[in-house]
C-alpha positions in Angstrom: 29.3 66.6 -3.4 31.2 68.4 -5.7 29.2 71.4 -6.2 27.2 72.1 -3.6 24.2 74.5 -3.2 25.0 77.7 -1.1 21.7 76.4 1.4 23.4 73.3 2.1 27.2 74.6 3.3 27.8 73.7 6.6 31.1 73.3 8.7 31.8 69.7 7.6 32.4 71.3 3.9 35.8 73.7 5.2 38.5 72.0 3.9 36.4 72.3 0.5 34.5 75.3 -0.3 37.1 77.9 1.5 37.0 80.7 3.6 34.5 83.1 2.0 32.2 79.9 0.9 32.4 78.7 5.0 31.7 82.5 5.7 28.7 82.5 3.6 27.3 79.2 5.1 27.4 79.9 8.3 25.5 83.4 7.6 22.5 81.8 5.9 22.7 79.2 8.4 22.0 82.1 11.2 18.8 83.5 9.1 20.5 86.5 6.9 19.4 87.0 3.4 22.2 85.9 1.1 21.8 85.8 -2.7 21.5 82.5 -4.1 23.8 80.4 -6.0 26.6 77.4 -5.6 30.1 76.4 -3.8 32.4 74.7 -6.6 34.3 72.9 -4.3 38.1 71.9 -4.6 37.3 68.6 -5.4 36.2 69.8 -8.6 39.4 72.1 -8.7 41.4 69.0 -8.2 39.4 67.0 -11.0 40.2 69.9 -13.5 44.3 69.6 -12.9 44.0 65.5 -13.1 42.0 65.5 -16.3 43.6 67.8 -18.5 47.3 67.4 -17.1 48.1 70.4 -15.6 48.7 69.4 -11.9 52.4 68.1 -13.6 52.9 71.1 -15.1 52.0 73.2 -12.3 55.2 71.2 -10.3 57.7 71.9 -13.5 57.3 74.9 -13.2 57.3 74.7 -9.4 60.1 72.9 -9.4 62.3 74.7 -11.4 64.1 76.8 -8.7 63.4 76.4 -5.0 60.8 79.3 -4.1 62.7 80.7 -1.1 65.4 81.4 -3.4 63.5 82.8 -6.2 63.4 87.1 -6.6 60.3 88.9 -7.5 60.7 88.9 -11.2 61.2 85.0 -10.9 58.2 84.4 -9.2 56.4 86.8 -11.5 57.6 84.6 -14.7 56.7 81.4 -12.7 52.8 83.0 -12.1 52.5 84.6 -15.6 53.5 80.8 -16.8 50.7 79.1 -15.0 47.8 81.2 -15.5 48.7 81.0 -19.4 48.4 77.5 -18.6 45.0 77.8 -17.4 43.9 79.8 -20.1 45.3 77.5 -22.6 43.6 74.9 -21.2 40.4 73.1 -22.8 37.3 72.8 -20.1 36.6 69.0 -19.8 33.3 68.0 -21.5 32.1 66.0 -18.2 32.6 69.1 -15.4 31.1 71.4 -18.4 27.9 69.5 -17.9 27.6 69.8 -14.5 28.1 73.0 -14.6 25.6 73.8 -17.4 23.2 72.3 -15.1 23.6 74.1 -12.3 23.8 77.3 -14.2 21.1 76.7 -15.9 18.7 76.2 -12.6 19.9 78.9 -10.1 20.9 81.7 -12.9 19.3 81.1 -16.4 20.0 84.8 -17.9 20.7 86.9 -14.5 23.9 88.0 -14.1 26.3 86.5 -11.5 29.2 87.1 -9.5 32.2 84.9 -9.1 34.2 84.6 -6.0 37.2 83.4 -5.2 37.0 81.0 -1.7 40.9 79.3 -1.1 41.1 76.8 1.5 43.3 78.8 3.5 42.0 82.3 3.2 39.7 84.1 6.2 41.7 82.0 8.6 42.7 82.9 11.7 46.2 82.8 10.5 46.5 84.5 7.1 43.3 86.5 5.5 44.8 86.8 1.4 42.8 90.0 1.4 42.5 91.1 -2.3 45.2 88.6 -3.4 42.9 86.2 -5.3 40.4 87.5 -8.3 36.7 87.7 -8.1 34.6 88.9 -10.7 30.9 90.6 -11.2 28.3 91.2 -14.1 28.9 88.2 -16.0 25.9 87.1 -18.0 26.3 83.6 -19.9 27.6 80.1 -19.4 30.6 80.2 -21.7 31.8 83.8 -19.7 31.1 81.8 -16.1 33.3 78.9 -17.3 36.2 81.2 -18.5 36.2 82.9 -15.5 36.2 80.4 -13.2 39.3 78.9 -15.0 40.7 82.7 -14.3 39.8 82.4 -10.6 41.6 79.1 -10.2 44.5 80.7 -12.1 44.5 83.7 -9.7 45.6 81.1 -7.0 49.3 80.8 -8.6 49.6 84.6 -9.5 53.0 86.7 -8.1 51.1 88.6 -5.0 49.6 85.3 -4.3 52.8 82.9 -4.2 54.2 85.6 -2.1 52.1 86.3 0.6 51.8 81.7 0.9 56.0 81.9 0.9 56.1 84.8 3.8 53.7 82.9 5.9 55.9 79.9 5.0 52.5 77.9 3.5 52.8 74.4 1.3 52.1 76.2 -2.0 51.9 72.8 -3.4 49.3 71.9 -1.8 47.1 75.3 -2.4 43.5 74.8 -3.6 40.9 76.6 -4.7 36.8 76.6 -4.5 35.0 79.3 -6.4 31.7 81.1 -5.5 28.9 81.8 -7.8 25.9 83.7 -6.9 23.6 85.6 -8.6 24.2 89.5 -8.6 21.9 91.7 -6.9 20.8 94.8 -8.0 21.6 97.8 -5.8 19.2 100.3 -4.5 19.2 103.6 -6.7 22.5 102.0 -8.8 25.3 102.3 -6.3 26.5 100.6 -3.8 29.3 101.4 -1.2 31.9 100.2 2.0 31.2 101.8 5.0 33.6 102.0 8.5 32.5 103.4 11.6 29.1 103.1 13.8 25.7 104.4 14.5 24.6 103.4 11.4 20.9 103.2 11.5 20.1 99.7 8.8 15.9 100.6 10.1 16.1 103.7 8.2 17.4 103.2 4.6 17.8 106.5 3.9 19.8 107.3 6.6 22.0 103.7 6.3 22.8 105.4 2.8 23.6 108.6 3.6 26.2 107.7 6.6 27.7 104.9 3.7 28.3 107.8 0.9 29.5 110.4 3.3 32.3 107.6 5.3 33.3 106.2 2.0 33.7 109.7 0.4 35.8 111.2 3.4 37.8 107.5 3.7 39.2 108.2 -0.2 39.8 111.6 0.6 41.7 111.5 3.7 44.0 108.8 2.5 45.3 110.8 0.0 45.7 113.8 2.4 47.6 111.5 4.3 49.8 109.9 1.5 50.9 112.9 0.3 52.0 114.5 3.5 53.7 111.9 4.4 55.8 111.8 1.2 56.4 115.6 1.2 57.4 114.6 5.0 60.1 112.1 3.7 61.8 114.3 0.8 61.9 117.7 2.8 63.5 115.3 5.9 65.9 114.0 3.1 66.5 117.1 1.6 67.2 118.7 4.9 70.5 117.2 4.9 71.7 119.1 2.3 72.7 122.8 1.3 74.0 124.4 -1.9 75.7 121.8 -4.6 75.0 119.1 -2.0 71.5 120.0 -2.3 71.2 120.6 -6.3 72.8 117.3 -6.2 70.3 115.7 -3.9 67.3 116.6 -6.0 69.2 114.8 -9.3 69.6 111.8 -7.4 66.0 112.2 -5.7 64.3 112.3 -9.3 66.8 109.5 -10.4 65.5 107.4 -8.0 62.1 107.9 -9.4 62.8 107.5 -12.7 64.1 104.6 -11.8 61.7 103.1 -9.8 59.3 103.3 -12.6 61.6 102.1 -15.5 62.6 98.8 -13.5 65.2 98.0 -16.6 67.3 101.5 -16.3 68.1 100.5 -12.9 70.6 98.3 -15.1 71.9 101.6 -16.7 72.7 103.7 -14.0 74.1 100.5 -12.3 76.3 100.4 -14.8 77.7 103.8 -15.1 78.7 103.5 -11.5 80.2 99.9 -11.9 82.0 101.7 -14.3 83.2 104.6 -12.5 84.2 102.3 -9.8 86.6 100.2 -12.3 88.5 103.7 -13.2 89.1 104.4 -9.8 90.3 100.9 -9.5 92.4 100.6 -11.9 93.8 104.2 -11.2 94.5 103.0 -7.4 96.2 100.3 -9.3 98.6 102.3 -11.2 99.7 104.5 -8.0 101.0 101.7 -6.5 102.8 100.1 -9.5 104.3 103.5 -9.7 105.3 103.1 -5.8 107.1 100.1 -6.7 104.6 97.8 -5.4 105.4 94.5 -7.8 101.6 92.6 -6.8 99.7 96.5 -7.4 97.4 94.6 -10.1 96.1 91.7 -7.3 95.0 94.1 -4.7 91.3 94.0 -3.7 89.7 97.4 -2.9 90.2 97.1 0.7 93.8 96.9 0.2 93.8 99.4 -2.5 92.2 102.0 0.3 94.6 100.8 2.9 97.6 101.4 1.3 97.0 104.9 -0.3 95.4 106.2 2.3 98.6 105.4 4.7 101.7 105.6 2.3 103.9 104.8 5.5 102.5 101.1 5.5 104.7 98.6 3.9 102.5 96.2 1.3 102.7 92.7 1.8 103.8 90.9 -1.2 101.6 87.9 -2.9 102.6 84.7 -4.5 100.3 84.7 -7.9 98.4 81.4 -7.6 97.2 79.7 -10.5 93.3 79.0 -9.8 91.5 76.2 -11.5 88.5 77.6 -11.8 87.1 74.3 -13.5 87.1 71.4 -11.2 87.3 68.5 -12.7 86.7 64.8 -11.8 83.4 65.5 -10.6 79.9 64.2 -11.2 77.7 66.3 -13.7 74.1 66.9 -14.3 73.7 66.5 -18.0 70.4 68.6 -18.0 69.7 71.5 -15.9 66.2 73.2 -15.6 66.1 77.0 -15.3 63.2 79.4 -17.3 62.5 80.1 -20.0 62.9 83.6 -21.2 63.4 83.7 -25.1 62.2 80.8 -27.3 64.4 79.0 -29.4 66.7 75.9 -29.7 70.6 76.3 -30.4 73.8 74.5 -29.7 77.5 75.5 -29.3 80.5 75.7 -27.6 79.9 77.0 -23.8 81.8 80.2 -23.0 81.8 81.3 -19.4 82.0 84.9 -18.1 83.3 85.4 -14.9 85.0 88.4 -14.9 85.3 91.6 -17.7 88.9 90.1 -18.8 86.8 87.0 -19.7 84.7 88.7 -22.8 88.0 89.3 -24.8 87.8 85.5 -25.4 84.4 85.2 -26.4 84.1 84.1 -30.0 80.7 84.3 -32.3 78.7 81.6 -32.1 79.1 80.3 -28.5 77.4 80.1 -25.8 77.3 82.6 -23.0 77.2 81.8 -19.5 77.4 84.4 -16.7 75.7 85.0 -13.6 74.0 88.3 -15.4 74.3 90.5 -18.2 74.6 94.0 -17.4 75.1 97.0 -19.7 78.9 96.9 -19.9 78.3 93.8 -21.5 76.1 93.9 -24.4 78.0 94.2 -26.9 79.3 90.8 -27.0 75.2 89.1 -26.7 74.9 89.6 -30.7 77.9 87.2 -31.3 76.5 84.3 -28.5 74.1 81.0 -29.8 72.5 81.2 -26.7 72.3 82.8 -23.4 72.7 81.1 -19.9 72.3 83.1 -16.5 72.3 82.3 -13.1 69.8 85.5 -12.4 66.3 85.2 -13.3 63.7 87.0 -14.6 61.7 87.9 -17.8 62.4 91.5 -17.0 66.5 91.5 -16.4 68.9 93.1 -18.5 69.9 90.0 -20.1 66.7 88.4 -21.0 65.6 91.9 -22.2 68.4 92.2 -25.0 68.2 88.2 -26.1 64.5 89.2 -27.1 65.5 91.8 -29.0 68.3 90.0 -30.6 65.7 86.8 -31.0 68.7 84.9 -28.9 67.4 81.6 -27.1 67.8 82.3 -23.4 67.3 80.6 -19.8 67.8 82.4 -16.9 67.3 81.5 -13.3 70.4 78.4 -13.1 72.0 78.2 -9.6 75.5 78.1 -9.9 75.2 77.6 -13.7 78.6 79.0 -14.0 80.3 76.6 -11.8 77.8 73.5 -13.3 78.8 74.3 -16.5 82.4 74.7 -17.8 83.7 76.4 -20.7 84.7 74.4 -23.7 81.3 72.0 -22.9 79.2 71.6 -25.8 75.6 72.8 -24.8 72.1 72.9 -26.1 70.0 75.7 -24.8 65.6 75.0 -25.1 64.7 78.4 -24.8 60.8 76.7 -25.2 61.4 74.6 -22.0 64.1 76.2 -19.9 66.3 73.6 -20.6 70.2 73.0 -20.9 71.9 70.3 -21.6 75.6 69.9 -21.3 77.7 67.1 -23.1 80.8 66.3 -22.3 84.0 68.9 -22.9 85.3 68.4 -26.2 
């Protein structure tokens, strides 16, 4: 029962041959011509992650950060993870046999196709449309196996974890059968998608001709559409706008772009207006001093706006109150599991970075934690041991300069500065995602 013959599908198999395997059951089993070939069923797909381990690797890297708190480029690094795992992995010699046998009897040296078929696909519910991998044309039993191992993988990719943590799905409990039928040659060498009606399947000729001419003007009028509709948006934009305003408008329209393209200078520009922001800051600050306001340095922004925009109000004044940022007295996890992002295995001193005042004390050779690197701080990451972030992501600032710099780094810690206080001595597995934090010395 573990693969079963394409004839033989019925509805008792759902839970294990999948949406499109269920689909194409219940078609033969109404009389239409489908091309032959086999349901590997999830049984099989559970069989694989039991024999050769990876069902415990797949919850690591689950497991590593809760998924509803994870960004994009976390889930991306946790997808990218597990399908290298799949690839990695060596095909058991027992389900190879089966295989081989069953390859061997429907397919010998036709070419196939191979379908992805999850459990909870084509449901009234959710339909994954495009999210999991199928592939055509392959001829062979070694490129059948390997792609089958890159259907299963195609279960854990980014768009797929997604779409199963928007509808709010188990994704530890996702399975996957796979389809493999042998590939049909189309009539005259092409083959097409048609929408519409009064399409005549008597008359082949015809049936072709309406299929060519709807998929043609589909393509065509989608991008008619797309780009009116984003000449519709930047002319609506631009609208708002009129002489430097509107020279203006079109540098930060562009910038936008560019940026949207080159995820990593979103950091840059960021930063030159984190930066502009501190000057005005600090120049607020420095107006008030001059005013004769003694607490000018400990005013938030709201309070900086307040006061200079009504010089008639009278400033409160604050008590400085010594913070102690590091609680002590409290119970510690010794090892913490974030991801990994640079290889490498270092030890030091933990250093961590809560504010811009804070880099002045960073000496060479520590470690740094900090909820995220941006630009204004890079010129301290060639001095640190290691790097620990609470942000994570293969493709943040941070991660990005500790490759360069061949700087052992995990990222993606939850309140990694607050779990881990400066003066600790820390060991940073940049092959694991890893830290672990000895006592304070």
């Amino acid at each position: 029962m573990d693969i079963i013959p394409l004839s033989a599908l019925n509805k008792s198999h759902r839970q294990l041959i999948g949406g499109k395997g269920y689909a194409l059951g219940q078609l033969i089993s109404l009389g239409y011509n489908v091309p032959p070939g086999f349901c590997v069923t999830t049984l099989v797909y559970d069989q694989f992650l039991d024999q050769t381990g990876l069902r415990d690797l797949i919850t690591l890297e689950l497991n590593r950060k809760n998924m509803g708190e994870m960004r994009w480029e976390e889930i991306w690094d946790t997808a990218l993870r597990i399908r290298n795992l799949f690839l990695r992995m060596p095909f058991p010699a027992n389900l190879k046999e089966a295989f081989k046998a069953h390859c061997d009897h429907y397919f010998q040296t036709d070419s196939v196709v191979v379908r992805s078929s999850a459990c909870d696909e084509d449901s009234a519910g959710s339909s994954f449309a495009g999210l999991h991998e199928s592939y055509v044309n392959l001829r062979g039993f070694d490129a059948i196996i390997k792609h089958i191992q890159l259907v299963w993988a195609s279960l854990w990719s980014d768009r797929a974890l997604l779409y199963r943590r928007e509808l709010g799905l188990e994704v530890e409990y996702s399975a996957m059968a796979v389809i493999v039928q042998r590939l049909v040659q189309s009539l005259k060498e092409f083959s097409g998608l048609a929408w519409g009606t009064e399409i005549c399947f008597s008359d082949q000729s015809k049936t072709i001709k309406h299929i060519l001419q709807l998929a043609s003007k589909a393509l065509v009028e989608k991008d008619k559409v797309t780009d009116q509709k984003n000449q519709q948006m930047q002319d609506h934009f631009l609208s708002h706008f009129q002489g430097e305003q509107l020279k203006f408008a079109l540098q930060l329209l562009e910038l936008a772009r560019v940026s949207y393209k080159i995820r990593d200078d979103d950091n840059i520009y960021l930063g030159r207006i984190e930066s502009q922001v501190i000057k005005a800051t600090e120049l607020a600050k420095n107006r008030l001093a001059a005013k004769g306001d003694p607490d000018s340095q400990l005013r938030n922004a709201n309070e900086l706006i307040a006061l200079l925009s009504n010089p008639g109000q009278v400033p409160k004044t604050k008590h400085k109150k010594r913070k102690n940022k590091q609680p002590s007295g409290k119970l510690k996890a010794r090892q913490i599991i974030g991801q990994p992002a640079v290889a490498g295995l270092s030890s030091g001193i933990a250093r961590v970075v809560l504010t811009s005042d804070d880099l002045f004390d960073f000496k060479a050779g520590e470690i740094l934690v900090c909820t995220a690197i941006d630009p204004n701080m890079t010129f301290v990451v060639p001095l640190a041991a290691a790097i620990v972030e609470c942000r994570g992501g293969m493709l943040i600032h941070g991660a990005i300069i500790a490759r360069e710099y061949g700087i052992p780094c995990v990222t993606g810690i939850p309140l990694a500065t607050s779990r881990i206080s400066t003066g600790d001595k820390v060991t940073v597995d940049g092959f694991l995602g890893i830290v672990t934090v000895d006592k304070k010395l």
